[in-house]
VOPAGU-2260 file (C-alpha; in pm, 1 decimal, decimal comma):
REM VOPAGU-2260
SITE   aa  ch    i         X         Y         Z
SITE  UNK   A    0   11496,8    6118,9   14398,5
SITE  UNK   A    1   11425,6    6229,9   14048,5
SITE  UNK   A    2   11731,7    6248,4   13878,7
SITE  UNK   A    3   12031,4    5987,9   13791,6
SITE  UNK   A    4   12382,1    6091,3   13821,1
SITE  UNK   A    5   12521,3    6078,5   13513,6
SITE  UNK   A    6   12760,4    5767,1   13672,2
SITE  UNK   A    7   12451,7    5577,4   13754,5
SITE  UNK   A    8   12266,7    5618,5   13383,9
SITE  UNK   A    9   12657,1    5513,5   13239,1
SITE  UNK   A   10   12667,0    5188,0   13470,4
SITE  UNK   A   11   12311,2    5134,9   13329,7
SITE  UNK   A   12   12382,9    5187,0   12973,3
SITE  UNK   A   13   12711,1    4938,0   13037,4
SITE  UNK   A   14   12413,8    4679,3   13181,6
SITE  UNK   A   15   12224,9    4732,1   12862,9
SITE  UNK   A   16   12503,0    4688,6   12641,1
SITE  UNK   A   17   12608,4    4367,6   12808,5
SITE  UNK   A   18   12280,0    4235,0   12818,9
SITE  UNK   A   19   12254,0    4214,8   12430,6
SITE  UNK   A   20   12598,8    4125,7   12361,0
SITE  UNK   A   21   12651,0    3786,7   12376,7
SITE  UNK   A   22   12821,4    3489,0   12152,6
SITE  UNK   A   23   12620,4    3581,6   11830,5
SITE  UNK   A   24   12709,6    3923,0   11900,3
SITE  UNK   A   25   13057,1    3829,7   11821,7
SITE  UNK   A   26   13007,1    3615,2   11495,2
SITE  UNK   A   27   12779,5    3756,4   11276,6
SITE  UNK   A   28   12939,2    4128,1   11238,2
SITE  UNK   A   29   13214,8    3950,7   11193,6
SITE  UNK   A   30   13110,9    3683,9   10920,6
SITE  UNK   A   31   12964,3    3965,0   10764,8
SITE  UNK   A   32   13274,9    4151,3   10717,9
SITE  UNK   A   33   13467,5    3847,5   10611,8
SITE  UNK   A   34   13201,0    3765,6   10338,5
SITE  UNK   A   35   13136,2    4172,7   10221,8
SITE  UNK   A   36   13501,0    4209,6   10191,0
SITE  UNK   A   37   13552,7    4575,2   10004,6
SITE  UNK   A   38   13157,4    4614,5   10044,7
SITE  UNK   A   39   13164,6    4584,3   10395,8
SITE  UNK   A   40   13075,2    4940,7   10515,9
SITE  UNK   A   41   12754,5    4919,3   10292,7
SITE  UNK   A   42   12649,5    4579,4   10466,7
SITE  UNK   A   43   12751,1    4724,2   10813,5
SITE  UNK   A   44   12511,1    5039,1   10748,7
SITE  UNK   A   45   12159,7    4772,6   10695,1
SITE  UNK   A   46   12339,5    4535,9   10967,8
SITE  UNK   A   47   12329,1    4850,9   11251,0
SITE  UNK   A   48   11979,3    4883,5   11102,0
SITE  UNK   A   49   11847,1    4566,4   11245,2
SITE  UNK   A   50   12117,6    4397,8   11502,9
SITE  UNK   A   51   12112,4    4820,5   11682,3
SITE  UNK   A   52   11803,3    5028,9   11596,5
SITE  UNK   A   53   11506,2    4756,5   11605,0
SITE  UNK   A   54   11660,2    4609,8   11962,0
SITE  UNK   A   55   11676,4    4956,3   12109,6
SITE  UNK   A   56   11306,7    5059,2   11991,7
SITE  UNK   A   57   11252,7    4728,7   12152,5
SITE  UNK   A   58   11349,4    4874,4   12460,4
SITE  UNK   A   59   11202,9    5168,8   12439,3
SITE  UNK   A   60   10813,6    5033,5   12333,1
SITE  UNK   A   61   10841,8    4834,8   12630,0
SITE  UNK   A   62   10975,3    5113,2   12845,9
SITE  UNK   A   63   10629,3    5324,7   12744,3
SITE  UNK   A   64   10439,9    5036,3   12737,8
SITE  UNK   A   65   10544,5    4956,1   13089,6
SITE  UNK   A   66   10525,1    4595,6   13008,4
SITE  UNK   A   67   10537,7    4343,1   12732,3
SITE  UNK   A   68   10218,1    4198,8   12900,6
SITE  UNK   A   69   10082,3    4580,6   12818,1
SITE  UNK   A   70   10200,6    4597,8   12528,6
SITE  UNK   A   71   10100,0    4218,6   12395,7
SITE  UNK   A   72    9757,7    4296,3   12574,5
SITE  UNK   A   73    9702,2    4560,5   12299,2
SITE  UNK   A   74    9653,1    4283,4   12058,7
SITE  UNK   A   75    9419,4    4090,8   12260,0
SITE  UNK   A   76    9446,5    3912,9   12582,4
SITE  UNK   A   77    9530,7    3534,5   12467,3
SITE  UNK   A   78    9786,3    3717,5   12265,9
SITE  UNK   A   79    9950,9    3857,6   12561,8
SITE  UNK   A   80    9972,4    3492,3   12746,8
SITE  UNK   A   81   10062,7    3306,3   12415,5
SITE  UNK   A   82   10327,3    3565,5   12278,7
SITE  UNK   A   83   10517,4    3633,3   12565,3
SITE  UNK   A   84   10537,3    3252,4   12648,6
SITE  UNK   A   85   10662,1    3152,6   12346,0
SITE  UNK   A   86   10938,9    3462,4   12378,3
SITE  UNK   A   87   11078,8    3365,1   12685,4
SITE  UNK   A   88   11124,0    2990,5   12567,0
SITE  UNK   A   89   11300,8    3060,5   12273,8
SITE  UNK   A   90   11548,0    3367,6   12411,7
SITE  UNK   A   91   11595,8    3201,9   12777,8
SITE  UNK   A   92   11589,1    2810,0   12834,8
SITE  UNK   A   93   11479,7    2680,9   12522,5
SITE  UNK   A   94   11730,8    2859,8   12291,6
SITE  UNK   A   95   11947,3    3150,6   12382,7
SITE  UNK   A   96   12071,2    3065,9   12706,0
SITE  UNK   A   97   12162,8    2679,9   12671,8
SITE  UNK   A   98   12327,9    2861,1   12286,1
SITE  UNK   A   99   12563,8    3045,8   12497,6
SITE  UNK   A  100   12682,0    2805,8   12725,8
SITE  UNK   A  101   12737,6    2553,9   12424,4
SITE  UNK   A  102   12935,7    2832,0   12265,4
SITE  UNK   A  103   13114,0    2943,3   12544,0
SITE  UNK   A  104   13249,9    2606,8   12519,7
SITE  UNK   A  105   13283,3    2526,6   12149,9
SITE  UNK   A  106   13555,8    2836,1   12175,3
SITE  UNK   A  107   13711,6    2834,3   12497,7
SITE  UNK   A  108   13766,2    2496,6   12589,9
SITE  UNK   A  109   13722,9    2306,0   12242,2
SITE  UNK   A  110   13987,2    2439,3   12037,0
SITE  UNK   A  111   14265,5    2324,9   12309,4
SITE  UNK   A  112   14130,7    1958,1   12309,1
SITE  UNK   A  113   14261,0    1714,5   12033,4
SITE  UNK   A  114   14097,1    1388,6   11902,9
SITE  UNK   A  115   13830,7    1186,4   12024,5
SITE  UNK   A  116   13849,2    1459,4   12350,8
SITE  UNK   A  117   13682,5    1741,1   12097,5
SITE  UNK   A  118   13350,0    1553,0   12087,1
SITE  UNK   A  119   13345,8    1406,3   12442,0
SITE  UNK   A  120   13023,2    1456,7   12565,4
SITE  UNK   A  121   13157,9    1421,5   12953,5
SITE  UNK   A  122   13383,8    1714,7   12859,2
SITE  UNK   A  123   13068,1    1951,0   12774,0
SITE  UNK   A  124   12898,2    1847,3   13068,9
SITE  UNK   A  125   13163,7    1932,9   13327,6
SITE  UNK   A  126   13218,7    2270,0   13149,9
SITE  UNK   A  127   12822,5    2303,0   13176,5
SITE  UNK   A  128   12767,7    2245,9   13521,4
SITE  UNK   A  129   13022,8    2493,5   13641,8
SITE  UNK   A  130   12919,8    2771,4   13364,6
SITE  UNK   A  131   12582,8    2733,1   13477,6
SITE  UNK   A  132   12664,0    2742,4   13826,3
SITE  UNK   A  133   12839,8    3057,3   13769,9
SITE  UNK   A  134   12505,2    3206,9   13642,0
SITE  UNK   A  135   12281,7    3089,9   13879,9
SITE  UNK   A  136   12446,1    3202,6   14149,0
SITE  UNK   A  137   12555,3    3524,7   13985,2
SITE  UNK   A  138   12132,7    3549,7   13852,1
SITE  UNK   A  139   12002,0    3529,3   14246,5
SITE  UNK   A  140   12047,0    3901,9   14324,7
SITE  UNK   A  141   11919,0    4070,2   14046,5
SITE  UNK   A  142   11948,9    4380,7   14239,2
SITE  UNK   A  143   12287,1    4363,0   14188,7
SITE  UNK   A  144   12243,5    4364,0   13820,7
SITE  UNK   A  145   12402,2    4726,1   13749,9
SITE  UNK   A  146   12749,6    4675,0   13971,4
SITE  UNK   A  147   12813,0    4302,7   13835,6
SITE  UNK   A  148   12796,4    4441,3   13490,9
SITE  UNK   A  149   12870,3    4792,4   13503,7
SITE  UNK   A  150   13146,6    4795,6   13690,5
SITE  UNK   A  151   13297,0    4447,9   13607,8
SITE  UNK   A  152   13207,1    4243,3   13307,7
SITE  UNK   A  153   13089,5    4543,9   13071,2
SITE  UNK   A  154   13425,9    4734,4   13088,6
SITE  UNK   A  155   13631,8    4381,7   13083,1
SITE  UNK   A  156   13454,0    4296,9   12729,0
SITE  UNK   A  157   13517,4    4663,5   12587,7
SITE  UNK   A  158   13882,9    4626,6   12735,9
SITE  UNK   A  159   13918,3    4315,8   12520,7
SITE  UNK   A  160   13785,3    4441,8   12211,1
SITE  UNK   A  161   14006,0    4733,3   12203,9
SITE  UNK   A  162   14278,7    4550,8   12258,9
SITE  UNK   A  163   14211,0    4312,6   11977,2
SITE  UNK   A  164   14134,3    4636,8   11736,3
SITE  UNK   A  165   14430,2    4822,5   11819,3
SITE  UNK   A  166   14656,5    4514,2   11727,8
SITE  UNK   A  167   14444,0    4499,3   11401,0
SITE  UNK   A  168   14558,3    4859,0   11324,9
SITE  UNK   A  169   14880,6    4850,9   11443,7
SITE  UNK   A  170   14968,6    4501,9   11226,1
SITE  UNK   A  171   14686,4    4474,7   10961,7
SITE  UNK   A  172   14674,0    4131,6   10880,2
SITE  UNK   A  173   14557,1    4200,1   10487,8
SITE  UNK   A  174   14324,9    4416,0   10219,7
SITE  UNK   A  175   13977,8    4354,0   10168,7
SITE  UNK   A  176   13872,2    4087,9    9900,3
SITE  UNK   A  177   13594,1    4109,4    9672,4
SITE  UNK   A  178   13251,0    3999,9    9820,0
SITE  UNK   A  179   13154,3    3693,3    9769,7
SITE  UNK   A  180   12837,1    3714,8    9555,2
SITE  UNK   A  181   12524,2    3707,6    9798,3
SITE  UNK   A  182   12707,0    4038,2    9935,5
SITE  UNK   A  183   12814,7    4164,1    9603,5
SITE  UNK   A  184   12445,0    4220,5    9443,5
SITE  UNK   A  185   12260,1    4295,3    9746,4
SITE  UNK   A  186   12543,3    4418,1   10048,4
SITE  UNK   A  187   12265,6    4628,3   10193,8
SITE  UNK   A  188   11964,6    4447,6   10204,7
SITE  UNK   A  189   12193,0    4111,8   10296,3
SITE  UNK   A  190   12322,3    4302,5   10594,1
SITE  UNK   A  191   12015,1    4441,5   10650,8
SITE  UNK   A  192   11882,9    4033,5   10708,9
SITE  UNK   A  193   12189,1    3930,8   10891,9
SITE  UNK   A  194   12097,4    4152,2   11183,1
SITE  UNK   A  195   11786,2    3909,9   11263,6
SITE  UNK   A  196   12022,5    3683,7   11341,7
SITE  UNK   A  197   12165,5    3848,6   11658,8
SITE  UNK   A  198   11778,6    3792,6   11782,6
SITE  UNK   A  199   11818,8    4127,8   11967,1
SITE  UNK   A  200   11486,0    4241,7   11849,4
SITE  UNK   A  201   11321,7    3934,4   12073,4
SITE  UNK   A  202   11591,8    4012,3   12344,7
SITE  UNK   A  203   11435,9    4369,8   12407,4
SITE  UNK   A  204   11099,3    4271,2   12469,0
SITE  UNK   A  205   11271,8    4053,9   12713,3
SITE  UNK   A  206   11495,1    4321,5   12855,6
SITE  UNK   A  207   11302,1    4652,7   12860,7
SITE  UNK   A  208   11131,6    4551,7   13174,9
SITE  UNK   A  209   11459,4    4494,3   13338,8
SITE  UNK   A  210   11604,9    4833,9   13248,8
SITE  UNK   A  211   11239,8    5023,8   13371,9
SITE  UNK   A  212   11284,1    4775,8   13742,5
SITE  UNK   A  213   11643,3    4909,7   13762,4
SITE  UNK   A  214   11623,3    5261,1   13709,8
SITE  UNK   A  215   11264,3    5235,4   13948,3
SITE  UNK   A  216   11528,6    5073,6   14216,7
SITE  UNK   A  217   11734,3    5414,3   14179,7
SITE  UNK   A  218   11418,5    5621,2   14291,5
SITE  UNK   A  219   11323,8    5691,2   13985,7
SITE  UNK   A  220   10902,8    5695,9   14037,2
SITE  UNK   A  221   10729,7    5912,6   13717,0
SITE  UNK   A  222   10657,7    5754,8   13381,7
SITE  UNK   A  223   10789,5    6096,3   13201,1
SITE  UNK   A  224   11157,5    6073,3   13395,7
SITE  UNK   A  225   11130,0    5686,7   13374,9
SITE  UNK   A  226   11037,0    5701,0   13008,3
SITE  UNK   A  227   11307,3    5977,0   12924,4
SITE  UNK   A  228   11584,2    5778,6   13090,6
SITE  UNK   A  229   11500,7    5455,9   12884,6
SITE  UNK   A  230   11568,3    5658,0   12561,2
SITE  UNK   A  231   11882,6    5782,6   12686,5
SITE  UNK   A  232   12001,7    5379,2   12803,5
SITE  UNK   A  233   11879,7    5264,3   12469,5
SITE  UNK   A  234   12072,7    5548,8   12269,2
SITE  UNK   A  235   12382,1    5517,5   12482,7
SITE  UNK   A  236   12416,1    5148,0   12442,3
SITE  UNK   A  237   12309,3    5177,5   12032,3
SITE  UNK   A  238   12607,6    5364,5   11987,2
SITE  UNK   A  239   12855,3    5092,3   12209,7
SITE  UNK   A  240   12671,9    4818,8   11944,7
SITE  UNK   A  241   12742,0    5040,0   11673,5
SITE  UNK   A  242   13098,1    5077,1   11716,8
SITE  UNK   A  243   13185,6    4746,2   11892,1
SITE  UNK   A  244   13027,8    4604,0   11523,8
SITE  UNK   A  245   13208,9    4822,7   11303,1
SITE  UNK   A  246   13518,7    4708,6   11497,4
SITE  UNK   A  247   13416,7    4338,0   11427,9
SITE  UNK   A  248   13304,1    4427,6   11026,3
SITE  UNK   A  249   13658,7    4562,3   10995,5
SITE  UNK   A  250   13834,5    4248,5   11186,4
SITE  UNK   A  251   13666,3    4030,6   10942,9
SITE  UNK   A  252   13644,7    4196,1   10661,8
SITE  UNK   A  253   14097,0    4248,8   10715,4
SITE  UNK   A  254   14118,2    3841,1   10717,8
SITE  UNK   A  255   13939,8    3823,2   10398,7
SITE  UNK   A  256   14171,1    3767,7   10186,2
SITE  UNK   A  257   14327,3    3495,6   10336,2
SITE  UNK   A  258   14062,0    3326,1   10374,9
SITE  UNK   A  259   13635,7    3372,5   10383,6
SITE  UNK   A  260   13557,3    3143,5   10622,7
SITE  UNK   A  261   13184,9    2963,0   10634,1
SITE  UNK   A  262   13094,1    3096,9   10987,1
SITE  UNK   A  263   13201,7    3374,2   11188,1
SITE  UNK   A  264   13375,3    3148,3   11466,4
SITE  UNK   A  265   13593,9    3077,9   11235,4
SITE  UNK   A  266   13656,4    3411,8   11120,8
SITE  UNK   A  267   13709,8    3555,7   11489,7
SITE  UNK   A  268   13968,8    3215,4   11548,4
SITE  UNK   A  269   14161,8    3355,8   11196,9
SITE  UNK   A  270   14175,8    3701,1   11315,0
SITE  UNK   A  271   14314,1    3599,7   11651,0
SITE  UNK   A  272   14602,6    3369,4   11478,4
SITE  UNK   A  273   14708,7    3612,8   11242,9
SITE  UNK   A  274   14744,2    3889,1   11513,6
SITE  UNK   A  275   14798,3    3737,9   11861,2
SITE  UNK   A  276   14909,2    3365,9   11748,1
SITE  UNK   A  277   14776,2    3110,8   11933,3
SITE  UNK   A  278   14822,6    3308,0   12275,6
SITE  UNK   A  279   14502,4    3467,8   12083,7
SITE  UNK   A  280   14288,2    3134,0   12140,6
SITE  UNK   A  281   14301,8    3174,3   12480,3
SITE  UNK   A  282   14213,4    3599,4   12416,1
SITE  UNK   A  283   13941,7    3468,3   12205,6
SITE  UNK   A  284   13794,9    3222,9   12463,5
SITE  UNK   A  285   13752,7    3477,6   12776,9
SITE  UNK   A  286   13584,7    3733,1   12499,3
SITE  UNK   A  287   13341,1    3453,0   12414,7
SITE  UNK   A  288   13312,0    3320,5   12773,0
SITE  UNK   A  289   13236,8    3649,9   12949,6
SITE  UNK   A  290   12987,8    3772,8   12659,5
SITE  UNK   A  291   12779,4    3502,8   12715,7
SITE  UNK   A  292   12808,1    3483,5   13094,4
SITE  UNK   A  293   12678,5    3817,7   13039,9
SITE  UNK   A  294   12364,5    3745,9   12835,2
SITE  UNK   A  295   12284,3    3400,1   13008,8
SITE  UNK   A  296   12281,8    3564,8   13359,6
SITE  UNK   A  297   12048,4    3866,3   13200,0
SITE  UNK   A  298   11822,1    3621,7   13047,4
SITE  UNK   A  299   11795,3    3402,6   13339,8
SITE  UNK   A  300   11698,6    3725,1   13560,1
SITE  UNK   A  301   11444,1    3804,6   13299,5
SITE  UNK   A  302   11277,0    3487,7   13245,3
SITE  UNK   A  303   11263,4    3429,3   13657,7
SITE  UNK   A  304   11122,8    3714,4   13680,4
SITE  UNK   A  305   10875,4    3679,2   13429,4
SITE  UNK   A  306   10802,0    3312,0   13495,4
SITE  UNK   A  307   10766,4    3407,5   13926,3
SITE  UNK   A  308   10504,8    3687,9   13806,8
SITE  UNK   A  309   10338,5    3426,4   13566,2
SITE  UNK   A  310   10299,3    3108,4   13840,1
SITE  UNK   A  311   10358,7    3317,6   14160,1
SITE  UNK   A  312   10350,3    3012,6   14381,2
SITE  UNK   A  313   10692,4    2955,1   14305,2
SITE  UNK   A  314   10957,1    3240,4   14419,4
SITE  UNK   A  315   11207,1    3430,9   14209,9
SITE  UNK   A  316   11503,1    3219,2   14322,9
SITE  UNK   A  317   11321,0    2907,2   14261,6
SITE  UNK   A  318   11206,3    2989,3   13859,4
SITE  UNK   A  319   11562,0    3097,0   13900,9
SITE  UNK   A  320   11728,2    2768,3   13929,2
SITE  UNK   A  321   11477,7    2584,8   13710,6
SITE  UNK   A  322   11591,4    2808,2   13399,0
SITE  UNK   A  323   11949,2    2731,3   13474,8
SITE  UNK   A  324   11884,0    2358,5   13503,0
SITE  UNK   A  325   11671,0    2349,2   13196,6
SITE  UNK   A  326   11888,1    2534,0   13027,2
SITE  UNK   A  327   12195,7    2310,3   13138,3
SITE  UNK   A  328   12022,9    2012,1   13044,1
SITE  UNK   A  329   11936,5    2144,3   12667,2
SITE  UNK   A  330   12290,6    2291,8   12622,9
SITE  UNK   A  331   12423,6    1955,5   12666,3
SITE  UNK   A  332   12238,4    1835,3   12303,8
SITE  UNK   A  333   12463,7    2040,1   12184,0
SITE  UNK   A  334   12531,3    2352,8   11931,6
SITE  UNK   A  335   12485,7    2224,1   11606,0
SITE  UNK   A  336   12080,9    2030,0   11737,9
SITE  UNK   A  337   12015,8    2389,1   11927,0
SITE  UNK   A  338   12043,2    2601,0   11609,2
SITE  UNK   A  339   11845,2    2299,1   11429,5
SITE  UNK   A  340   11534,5    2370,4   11637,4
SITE  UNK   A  341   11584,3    2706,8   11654,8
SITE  UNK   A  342   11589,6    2815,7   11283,9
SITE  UNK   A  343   11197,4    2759,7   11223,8
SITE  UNK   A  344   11069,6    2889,2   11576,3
SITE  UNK   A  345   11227,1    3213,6   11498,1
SITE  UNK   A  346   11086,5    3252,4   11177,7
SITE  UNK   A  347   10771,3    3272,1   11306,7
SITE  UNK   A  348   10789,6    3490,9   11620,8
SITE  UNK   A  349   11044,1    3741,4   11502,3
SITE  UNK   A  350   10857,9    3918,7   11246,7
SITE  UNK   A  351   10567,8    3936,2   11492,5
SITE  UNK   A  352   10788,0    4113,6   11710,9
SITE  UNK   A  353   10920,7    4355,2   11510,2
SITE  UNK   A  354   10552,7    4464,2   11421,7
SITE  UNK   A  355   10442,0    4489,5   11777,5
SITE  UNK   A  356   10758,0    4714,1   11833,3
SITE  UNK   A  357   10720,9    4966,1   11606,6
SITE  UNK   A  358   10393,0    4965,8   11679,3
SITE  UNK   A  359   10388,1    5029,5   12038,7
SITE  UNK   A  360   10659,7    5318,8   11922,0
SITE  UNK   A  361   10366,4    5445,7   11723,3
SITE  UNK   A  362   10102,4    5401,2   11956,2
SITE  UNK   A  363    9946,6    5718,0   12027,7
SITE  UNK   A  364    9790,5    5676,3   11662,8
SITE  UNK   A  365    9713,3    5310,5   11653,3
SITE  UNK   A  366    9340,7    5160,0   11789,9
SITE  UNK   A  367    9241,3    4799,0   11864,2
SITE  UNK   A  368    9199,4    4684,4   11536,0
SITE  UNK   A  369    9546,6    4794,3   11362,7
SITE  UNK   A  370    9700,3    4589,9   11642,2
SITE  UNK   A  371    9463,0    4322,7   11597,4
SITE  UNK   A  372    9493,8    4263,2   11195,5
SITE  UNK   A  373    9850,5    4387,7   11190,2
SITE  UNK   A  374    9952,1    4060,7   11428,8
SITE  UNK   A  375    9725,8    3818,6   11229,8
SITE  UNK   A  376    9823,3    3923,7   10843,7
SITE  UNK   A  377   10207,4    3883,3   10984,2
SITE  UNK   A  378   10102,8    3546,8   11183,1
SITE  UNK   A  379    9946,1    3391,9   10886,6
SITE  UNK   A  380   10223,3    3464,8   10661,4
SITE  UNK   A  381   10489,4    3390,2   10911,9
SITE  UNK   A  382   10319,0    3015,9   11024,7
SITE  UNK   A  383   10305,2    2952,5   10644,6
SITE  UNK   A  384   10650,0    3051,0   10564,0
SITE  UNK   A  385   10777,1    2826,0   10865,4
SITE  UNK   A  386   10563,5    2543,6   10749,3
SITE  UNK   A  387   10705,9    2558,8   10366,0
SITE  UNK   A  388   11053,0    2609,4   10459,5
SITE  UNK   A  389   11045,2    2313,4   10753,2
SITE  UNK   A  390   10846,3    2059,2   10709,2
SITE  UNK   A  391   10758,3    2106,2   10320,0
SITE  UNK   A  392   11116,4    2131,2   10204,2
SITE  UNK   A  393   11007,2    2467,4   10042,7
SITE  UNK   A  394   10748,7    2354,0    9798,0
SITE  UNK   A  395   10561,5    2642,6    9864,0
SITE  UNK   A  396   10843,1    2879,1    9730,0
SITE  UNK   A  397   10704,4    2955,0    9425,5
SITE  UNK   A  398   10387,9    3028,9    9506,2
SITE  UNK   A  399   10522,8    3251,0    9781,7
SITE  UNK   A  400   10770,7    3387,1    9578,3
SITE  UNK   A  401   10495,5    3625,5    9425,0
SITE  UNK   A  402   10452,1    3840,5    9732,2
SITE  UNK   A  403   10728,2    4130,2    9674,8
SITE  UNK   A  404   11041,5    4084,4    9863,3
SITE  UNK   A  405   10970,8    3706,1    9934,6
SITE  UNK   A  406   11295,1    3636,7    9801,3
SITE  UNK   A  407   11474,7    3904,7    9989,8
SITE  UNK   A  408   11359,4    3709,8   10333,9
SITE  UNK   A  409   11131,2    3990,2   10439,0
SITE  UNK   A  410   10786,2    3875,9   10243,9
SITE  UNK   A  411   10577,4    3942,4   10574,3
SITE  UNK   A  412   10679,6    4315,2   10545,8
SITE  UNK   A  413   10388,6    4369,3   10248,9
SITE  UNK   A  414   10096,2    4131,3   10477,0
SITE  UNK   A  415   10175,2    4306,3   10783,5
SITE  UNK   A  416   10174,9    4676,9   10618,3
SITE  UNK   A  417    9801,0    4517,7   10441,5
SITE  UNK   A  418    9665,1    4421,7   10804,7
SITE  UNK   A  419    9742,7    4752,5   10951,3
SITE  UNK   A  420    9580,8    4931,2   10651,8
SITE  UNK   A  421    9273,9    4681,1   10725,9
SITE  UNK   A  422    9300,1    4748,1   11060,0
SITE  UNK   A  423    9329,4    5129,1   11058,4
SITE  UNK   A  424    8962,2    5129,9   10830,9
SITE  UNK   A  425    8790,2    4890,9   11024,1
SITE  UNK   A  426    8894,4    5081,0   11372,3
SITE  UNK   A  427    8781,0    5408,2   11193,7
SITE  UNK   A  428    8434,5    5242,1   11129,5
SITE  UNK   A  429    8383,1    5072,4   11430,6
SITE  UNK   A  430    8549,2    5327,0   11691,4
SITE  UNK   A  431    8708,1    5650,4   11586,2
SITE  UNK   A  432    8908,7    5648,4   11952,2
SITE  UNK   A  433    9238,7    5620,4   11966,2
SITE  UNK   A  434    9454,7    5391,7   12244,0
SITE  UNK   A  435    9557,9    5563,8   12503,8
SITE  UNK   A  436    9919,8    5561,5   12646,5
């Protein structure tokens, strides 16, 4: 078999979708909207740039790649066993996936619970051990990856939304307020930053080896079919982010002048007052809780999967259930000590993978050493930024502030775009060949 029907390559670009689209998913275009008010189109437009087009490119450089270890391997080989390590940590049990549970039930159980019950620790751990129990057992046949979501979870979430945005334009809850002033002087480049925070862009390393086993499980064998159905999964489920966002932008952005709210939980919670009432709590709740069934059961495939290839001696089923339980044990911390921990480990992966991505995308012009000094000019800059802004309570700044668009948040753009240049002379002087696909 060489060709997908186009049902099959739909069910797969449903699987896609709902693989990236989880609880943060849901917040941050929303937040964003709240906060941009009138200017919320302009922020949308830099959001799509980094929360859509980076994560799909993602998928993609791993889809030609045929690996992240191939593609991490292209730096050098300690850099494909440290990088990918430190990936699947952060988006499975160390981050992401005990993130979702918490979330699932900060909104769908919390909000119903009143006094001393909201912070009962005994509460979060009964709703833990079933949600996690859900995913395991749900994460044990990934084979069954494409029906679960493609048929059942995906077109529940899109169901949901649309319900929510039809109400919105049926009964508009308000007009847009001014921005608030972050938004108002820089809406693009501020929306542009925002979409780091979905941490999509770490998700598709993660993911693109999923999508390239599924459609090889549909008999699809050649790397140019394989490679040309990858684009057309990554385009398809683009466009779903794009438009599920710009729903959200609008959603937030129509509550904004009642009230801009500090987070986007609390913007999605206002939304779903003023148009459903509190029967829109509960609405709210399953559109959390099946988004991030739908990312932790896609993140615990991936990281069994990548932790069975990594130590073999233990199967698939057993990395499995160690995620899970990690992940289960971590969740029960709790949200606000997750995101604590979080904040500085990101900052120094994420801009490393958003250099290896669009380099792989690039790759039939790059040699050793652009790899090479590209990854080490954004590593250096990266491990120093993290170090100033966590354990030096940002005495650095000023100093740093001198590298162009420091202050923006993006100051490893100009070291990583200097390694590459280093990299590109230094190839040409040592070895004039370029790397192969």
């Amino acid at each position: 078999m060489n060709t997908l029907s186009y049902k099959e390559l739909l069910l797969i670009v449903f699987m896609l979708f709902s693989m990236f689209f989880g609880a943060g998913n849901l917040i941050f275009p929303a937040y964003l909207g709240n906060a941009a008010g009138t200017e919320m189109w302009i922020s949308l437009a830099g959001f799509v740039i980094t929360a859509v087009g980076l994560p799909i490119l993602g998928v993609i450089a791993v889809g030609k790649a045929g690996s992240l270890n191939t593609l991490s391997t292209r730096v050098h080989p300690w850099f494909a066993i440290g990088f990918p390590f430190l990936i699947y940590l952060s988006i499975g049990p160390g981050l992401a996936i005990p993130r979702a549970g918490t979330v699932a039930y900060e909104m769908s159980i919390k909000p119903f619970l009143h006094g001393d019950l909201q912070e009962s620790p005994m509460i979060l751990l009964v709703y833990t051990i079933i949600f996690f129990a859900i995913v395991l057992y749900l994460s044990l046949s990934p084979s069954k990856l494409v029906d679960r979501f493609g048929k059942l979870l995906t077109p529940i979430l899109l169901i949901l939304i649309a319900i929510i945005f039809m109400k919105a334009i049926v009964s508009p809850s308000g007009h847009f307020a001014a921005p608030i002033e972050i938004y108002g002087s820089n809406a693009f480049f501020q929306g542009f930053l925002d979409g780091y925070l979905t941490m999509d862009a770490l998700a598709a390393l993660v993911y693109g080896i999923v999508i390239v086993n599924t459609i090889r499980l549909k008999g699809i064998k050649d790397d140019a079919s394989l490679s040309k159905y990858m684009i057309i999964a990554g385009l398809g489920a683009g466009i779903l982010l794009a438009i599920i966002y710009s729903i959200l932008t609008y959603l937030g952005a129509s509550v904004s002048t009642i009230n801009q709210m500090d987070n986007g939980a609390g913007v999605l919670t206002l939304v779903m007052k003023e148009l459903f009432g509190q029967a829109g709590i509960i609405l709210l709740g399953a559109l959390f809780t099946i988004a991030c069934l739908c990312v932790s059961i896609s993140l615990i495939i991936s990281c069994g999967e990548y932790f069975s290839r990594l130590i073999p001696f233990l199967s698939y089923r057993a990395w499995a259930s160690i995620v899970a339980v990690v992940s289960f044990i971590i969740a029960n911390l709790g949200l606000n000590q997750i995101l604590m921990i979080s904040v500085p480990i990101l900052g120094a992966i994420y801009p490393l993978a958003i250099v290896l991505i669009l380099l792989g995308l690039l790759n039939h012009y790059m040699n050793h050493s652009i790899y090479l000094y590209g990854i080490i000019f954004t590593a250096i800059f990266s491990i120093l930024d993290t170090i100033n802004t966590s354990l030096l309570n940002s005495s650095w700044s000023s100093t740093l502030s001198c590298i162009p668009l420091y202050d923006q948040g993006v100051g490893w753009i100009l070291p990583a775009i200097a390694g590459i240049i280093i990299g590109a002379i230094i190839g040409k002087t040592q070895s004039p060949a370029l790397i192969e696909k």
